[in-house]
N, C-alpha and C positions, 0 to 999 in steps of 0.2 A: 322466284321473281316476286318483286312488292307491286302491290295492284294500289289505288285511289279507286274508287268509286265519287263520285261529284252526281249529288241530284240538286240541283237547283231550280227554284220557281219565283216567277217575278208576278206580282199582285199587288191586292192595296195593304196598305198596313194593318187593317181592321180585318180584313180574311187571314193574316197568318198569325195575329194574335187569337182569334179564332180557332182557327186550327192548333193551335201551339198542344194544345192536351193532347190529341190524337198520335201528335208529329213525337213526346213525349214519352207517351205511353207506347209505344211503338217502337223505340229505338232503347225504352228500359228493356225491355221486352227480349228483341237482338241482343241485350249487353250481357244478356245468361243463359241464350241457347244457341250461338256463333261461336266460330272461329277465328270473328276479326278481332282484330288486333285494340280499335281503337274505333269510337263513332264521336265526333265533334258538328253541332250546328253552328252556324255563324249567321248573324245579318248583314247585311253590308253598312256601313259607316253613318252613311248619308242618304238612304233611303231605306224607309223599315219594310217596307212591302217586297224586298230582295231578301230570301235566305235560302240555305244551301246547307247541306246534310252530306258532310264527309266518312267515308266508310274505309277505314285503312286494314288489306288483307297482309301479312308478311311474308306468308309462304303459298302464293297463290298459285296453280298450276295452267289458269285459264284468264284468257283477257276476254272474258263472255261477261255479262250483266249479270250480277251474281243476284237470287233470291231474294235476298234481304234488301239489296236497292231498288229491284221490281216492286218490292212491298210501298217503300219509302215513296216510289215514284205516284202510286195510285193513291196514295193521299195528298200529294201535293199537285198531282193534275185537276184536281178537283177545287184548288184554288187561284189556280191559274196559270200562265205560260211555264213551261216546266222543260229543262233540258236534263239528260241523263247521261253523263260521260264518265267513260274508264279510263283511267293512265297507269302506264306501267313502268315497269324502273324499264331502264336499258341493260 
């Protein structure tokens, strides 16, 4: 089964440019001791205080919050409203 992970947090624009090194250095980090596939940030278009930290697993065996988005999520609750969602293929 393919998993998504989605950690998203909504803030001001000046706390996730703030944060941006941690959220960076954090997900270099993931990108050479993990199993996933692929880690992608995004802001939203039209308001910079919205960004989101996508975690794609390819052969994932659990639709549990996997580690590394538990990590992702405690830095970005710290800058503000933060949701943590898994999606799975069908």
């Amino acid at each position: 089964m393919e998993k998504v992970e989605m950690v998203r947090v909504r803030s001001t624009p000046e706390a996730v440019c703030d944060a941006m090194s941690s959220i960076t250095e954090c997900l270099e980090n993931m990108r050479t001791t993990t199993s996933a596939s692929d880690i992608k940030i995004f802001r939203l278009s039209r308001y910079e205080g919205d960004l989101a930290v996508f975690i794609f697993w390819d052969h994932s065996t659990t639709r549990e919050k996997s580690r590394e988005g538990l990590m992702v999520a405690e830095i970005l609750q710290q800058i503000g409203a933060f949701n943590h969602f898994v999606w799975v293929t069908k």
